[in-house]
C-alpha atoms as an extended CHARMM CRD file, in Angstrom:
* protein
*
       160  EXT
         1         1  UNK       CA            -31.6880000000       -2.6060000000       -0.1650000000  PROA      1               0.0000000000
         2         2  UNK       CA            -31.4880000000        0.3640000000       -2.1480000000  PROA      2               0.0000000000
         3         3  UNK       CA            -28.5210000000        2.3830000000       -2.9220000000  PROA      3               0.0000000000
         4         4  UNK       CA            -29.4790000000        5.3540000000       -0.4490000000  PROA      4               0.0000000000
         5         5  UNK       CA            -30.3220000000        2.8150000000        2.3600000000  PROA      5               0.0000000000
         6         6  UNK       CA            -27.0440000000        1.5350000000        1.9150000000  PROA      6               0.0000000000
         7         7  UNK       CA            -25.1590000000        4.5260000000        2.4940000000  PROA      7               0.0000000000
         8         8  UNK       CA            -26.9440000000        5.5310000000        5.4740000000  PROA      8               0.0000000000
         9         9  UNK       CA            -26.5140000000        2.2960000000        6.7920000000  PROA      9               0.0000000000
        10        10  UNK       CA            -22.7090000000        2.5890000000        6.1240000000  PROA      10              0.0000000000
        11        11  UNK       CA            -22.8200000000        5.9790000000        7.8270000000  PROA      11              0.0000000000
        12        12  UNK       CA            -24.1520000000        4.6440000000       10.5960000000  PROA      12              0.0000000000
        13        13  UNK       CA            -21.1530000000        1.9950000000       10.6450000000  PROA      13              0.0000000000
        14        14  UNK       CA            -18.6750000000        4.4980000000       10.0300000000  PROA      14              0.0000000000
        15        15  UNK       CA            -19.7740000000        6.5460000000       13.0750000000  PROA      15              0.0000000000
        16        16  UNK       CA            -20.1220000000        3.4240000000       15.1180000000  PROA      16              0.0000000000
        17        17  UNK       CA            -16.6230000000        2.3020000000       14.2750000000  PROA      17              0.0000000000
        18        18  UNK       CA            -14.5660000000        5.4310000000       15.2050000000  PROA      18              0.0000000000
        19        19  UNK       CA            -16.9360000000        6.0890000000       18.5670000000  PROA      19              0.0000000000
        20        20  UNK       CA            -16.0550000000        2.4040000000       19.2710000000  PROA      20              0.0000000000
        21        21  UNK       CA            -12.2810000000        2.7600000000       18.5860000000  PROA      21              0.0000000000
        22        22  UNK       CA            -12.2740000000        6.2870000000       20.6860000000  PROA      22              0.0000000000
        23        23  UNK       CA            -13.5620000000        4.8300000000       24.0810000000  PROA      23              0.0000000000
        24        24  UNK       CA            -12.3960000000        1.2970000000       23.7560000000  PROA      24              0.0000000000
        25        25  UNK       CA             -8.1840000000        2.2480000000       21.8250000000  PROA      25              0.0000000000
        26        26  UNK       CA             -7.2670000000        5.2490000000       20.6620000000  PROA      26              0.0000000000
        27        27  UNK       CA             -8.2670000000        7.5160000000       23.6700000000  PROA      27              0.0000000000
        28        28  UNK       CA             -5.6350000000        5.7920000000       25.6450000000  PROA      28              0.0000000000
        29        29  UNK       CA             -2.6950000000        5.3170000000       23.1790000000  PROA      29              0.0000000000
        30        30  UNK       CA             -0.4200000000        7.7790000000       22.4980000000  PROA      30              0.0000000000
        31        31  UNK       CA             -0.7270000000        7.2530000000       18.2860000000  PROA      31              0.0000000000
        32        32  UNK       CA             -2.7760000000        9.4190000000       16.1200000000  PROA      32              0.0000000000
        33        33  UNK       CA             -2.9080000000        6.7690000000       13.5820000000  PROA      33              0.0000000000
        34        34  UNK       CA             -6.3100000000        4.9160000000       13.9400000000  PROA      34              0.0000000000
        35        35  UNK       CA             -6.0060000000        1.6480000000       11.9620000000  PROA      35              0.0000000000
        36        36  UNK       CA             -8.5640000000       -0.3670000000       13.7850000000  PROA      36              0.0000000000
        37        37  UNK       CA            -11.8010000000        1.4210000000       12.5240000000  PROA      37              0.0000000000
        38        38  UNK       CA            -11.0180000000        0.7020000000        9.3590000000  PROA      38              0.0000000000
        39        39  UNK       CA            -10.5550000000       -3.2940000000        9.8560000000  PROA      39              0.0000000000
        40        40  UNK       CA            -13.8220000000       -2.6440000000       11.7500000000  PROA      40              0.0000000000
        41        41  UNK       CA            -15.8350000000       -0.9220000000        8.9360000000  PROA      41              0.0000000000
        42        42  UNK       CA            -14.1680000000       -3.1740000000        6.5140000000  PROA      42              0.0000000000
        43        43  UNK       CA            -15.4450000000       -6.0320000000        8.2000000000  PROA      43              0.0000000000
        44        44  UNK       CA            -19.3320000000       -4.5400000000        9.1670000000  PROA      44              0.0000000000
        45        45  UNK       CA            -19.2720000000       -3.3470000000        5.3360000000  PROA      45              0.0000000000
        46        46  UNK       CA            -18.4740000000       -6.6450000000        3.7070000000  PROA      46              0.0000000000
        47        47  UNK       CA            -21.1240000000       -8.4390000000        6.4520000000  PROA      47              0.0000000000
        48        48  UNK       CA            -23.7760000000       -5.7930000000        5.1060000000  PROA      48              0.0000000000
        49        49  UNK       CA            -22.5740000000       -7.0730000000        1.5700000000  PROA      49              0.0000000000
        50        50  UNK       CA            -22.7960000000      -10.6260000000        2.3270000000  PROA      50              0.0000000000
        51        51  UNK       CA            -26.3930000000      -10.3710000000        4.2370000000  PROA      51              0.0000000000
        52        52  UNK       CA            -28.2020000000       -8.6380000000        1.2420000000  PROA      52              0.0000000000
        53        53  UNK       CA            -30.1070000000      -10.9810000000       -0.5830000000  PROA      53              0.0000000000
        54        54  UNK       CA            -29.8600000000      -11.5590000000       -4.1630000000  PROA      54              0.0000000000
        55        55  UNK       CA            -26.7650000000       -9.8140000000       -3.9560000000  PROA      55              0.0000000000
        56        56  UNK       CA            -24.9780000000       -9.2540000000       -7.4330000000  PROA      56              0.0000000000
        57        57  UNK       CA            -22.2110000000       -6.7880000000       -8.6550000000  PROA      57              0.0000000000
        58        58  UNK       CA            -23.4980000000       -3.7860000000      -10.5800000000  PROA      58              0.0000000000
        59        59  UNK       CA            -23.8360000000       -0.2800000000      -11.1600000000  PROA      59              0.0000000000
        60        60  UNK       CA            -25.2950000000        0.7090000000       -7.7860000000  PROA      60              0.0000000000
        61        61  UNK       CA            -22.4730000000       -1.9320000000       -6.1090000000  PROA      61              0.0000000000
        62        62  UNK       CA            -19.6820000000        0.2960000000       -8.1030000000  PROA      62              0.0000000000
        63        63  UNK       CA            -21.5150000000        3.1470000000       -6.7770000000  PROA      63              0.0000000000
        64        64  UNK       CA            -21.8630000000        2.1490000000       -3.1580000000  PROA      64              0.0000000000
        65        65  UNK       CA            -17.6930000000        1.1810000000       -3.0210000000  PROA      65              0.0000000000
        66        66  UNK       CA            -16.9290000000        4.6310000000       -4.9380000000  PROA      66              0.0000000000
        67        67  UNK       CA            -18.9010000000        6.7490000000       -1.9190000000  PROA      67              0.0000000000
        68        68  UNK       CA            -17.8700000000        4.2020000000        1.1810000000  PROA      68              0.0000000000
        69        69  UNK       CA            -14.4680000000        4.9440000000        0.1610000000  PROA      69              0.0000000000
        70        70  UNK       CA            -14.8010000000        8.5670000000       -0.0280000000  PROA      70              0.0000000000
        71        71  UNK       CA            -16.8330000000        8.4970000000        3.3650000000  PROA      71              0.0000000000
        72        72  UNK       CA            -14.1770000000        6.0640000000        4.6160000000  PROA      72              0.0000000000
        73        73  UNK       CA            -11.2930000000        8.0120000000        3.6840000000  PROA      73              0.0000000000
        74        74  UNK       CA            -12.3960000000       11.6550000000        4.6660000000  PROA      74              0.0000000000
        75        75  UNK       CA            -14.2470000000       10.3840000000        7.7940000000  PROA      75              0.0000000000
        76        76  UNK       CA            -10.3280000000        8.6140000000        8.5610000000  PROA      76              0.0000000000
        77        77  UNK       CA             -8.3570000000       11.3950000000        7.6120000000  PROA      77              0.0000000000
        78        78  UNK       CA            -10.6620000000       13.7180000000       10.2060000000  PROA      78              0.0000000000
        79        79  UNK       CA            -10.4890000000       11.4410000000       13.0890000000  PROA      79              0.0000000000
        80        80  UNK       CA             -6.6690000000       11.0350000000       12.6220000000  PROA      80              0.0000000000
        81        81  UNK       CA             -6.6550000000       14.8330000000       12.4580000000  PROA      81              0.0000000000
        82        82  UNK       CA             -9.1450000000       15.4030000000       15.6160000000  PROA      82              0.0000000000
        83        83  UNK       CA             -6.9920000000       12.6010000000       17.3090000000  PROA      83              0.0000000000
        84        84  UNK       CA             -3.7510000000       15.0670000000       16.3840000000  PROA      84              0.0000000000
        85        85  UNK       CA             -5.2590000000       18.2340000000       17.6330000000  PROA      85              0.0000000000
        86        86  UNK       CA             -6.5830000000       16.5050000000       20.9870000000  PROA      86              0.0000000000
        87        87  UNK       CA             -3.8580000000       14.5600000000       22.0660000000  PROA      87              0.0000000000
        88        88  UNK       CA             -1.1120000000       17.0390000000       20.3390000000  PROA      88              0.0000000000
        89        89  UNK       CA             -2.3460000000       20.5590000000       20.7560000000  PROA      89              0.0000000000
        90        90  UNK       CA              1.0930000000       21.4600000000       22.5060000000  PROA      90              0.0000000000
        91        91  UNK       CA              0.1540000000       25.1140000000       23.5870000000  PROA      91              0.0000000000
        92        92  UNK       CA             -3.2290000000       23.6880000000       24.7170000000  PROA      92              0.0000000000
        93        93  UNK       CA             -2.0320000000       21.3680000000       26.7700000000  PROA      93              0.0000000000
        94        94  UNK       CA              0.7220000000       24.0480000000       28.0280000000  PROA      94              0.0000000000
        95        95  UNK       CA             -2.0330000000       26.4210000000       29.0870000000  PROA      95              0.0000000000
        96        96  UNK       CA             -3.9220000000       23.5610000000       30.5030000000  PROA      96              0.0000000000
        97        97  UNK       CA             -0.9150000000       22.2420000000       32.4260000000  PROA      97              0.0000000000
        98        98  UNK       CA             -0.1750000000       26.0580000000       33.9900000000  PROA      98              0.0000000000
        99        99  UNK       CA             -3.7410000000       26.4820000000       34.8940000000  PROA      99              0.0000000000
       100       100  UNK       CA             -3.7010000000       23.4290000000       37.4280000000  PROA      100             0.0000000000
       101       101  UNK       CA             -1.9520000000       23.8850000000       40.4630000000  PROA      101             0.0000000000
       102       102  UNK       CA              1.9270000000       24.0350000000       40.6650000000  PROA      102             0.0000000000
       103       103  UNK       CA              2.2970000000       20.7460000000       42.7650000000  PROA      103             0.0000000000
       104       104  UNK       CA              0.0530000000       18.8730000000       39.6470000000  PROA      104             0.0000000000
       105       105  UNK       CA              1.9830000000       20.7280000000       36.8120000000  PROA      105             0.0000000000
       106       106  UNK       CA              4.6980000000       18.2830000000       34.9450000000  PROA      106             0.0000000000
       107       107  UNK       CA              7.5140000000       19.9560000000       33.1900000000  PROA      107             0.0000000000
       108       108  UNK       CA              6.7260000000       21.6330000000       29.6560000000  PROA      108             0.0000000000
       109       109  UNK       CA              8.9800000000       19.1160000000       27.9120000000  PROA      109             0.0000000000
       110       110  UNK       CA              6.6290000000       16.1030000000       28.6240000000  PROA      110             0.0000000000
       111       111  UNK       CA              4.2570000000       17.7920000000       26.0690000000  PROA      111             0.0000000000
       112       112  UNK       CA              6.8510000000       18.0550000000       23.2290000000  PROA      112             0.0000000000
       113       113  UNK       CA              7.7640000000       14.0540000000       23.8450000000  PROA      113             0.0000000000
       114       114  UNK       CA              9.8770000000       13.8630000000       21.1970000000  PROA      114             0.0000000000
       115       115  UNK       CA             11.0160000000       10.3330000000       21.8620000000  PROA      115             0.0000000000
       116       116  UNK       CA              7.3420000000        8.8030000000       21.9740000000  PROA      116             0.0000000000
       117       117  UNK       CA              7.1700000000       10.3670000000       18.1200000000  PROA      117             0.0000000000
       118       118  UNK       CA             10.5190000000        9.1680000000       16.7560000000  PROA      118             0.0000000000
       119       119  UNK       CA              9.3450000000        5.3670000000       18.5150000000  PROA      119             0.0000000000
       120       120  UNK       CA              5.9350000000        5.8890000000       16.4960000000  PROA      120             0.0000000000
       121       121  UNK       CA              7.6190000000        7.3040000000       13.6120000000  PROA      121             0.0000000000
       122       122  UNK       CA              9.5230000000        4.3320000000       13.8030000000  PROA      122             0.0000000000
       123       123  UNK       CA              6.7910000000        1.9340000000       14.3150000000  PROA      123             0.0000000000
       124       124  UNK       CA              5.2080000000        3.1410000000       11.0810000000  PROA      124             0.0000000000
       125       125  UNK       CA              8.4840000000        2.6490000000        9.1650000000  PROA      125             0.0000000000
       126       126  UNK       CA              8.9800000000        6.3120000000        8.4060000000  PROA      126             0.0000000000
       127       127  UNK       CA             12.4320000000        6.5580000000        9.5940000000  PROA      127             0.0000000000
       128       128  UNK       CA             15.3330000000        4.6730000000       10.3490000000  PROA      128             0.0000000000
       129       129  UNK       CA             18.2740000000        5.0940000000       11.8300000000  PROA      129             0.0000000000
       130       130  UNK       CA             19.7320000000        5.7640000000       15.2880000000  PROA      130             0.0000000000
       131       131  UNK       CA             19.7610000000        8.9530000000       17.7520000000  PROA      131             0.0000000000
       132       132  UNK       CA             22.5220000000        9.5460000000       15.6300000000  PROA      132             0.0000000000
       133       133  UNK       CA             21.0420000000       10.7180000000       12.3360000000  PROA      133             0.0000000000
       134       134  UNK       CA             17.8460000000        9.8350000000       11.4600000000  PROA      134             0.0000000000
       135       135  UNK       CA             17.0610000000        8.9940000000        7.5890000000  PROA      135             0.0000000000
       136       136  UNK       CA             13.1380000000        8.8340000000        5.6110000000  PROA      136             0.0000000000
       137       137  UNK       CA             12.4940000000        5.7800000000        4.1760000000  PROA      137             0.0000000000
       138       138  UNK       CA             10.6460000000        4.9240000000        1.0380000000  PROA      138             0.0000000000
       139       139  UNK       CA              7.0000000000        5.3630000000        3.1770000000  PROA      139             0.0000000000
       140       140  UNK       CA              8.5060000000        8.2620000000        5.4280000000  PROA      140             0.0000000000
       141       141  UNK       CA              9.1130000000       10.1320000000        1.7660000000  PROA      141             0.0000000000
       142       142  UNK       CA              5.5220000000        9.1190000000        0.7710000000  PROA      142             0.0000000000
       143       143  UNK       CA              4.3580000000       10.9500000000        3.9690000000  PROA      143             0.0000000000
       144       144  UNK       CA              5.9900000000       13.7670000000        3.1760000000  PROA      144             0.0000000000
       145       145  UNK       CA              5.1000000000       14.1460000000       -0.2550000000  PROA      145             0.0000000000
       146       146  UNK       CA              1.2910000000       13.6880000000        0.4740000000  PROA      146             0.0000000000
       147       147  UNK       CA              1.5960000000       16.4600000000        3.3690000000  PROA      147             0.0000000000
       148       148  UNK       CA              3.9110000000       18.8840000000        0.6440000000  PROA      148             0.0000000000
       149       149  UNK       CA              0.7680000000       18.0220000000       -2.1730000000  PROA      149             0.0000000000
       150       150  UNK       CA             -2.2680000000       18.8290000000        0.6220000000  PROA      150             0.0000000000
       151       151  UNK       CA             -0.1580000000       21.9370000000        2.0350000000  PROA      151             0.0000000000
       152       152  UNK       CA              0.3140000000       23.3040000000       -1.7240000000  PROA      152             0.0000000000
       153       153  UNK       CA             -3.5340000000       22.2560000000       -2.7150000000  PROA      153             0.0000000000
       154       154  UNK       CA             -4.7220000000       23.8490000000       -0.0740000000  PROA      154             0.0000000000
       155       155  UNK       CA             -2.3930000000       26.7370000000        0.4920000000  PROA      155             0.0000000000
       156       156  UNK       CA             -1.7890000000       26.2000000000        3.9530000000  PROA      156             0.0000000000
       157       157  UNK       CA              1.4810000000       27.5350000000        5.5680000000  PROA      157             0.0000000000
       158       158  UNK       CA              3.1700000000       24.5690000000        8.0260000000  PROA      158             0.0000000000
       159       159  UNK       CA              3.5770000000       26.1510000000       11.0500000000  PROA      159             0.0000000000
       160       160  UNK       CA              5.5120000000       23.3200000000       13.0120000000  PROA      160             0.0000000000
């Protein structure tokens, strides 16, 4: 299988994966963190590995793993972000919420749900503490680090 073959071929996967995840997990859950694609591409990826015959580590192999990660990693980082603006756009879902008839509105705050993101902020390990005080941990400060470097790199103002 050539190098080029390979890629399209992990395309394809890639695709598969997240379309697979949307209609099967992540349409329904309230997270915007997607980790079963990746155990899902990882596995297809390694089974693509293990079918090709005469299979041997070299230059193209180095190759291929340099641009799956890539696609894996920006094709990831765009779902999660897609996932975000879907299931998060809170003026969105505001306007669409006021547009439906006032005995199907809920109340605004329902779209904020602050408590569903400190229990998945929580779930990640990002935070600990109580209602309280919260407090970052080690991988909460990571988080925030890599959001302060992408912000600055690409000179984006935060707006919330």
């Amino acid at each position: 299988m050539s190098l080029a073959e390979a890629i399209l071929r992990l395309d394809v996967i890639v695709l598969l994966a997240f379309a697979i995840d949307f209609a099967v997990w992540s349409r329904t859950s309230t997270s915007v963190v997607a980790r079963a694609p990746i155990l899902i591409i990882t596995i297809a990826v390694a089974f693509m590995g293990w079918l090709r015959p005469g299979f041997r580590p070299h230059i193209a192999s180095i190759e291929f793993i340099a641009i799956a990660l890539l696609v894996i990693g920006t094709a990831w980082f765009g779902y999660t972000n897609f996932l975000a603006f879907v299931k998060r756009g809170i003026t969105f879902s505001i306007l669409h919420n006021h547009a439906q008839l006032p005995e199907f509105r809920r109340p605004d705050r329902d779209f904020i749900a602050l408590e569903d993101r400190i229990d998945e902020m929580k779930g990640h390990g990002w935070i600990a503490g109580s209602a309280d005080g919260w407090a970052l941990t080690p991988s909460g400060q990571r988080v925030v680090r890599i959001r302060r470097t992408l912000l600055r790199i690409l000179r984006i103002e935060a707006v919330g």
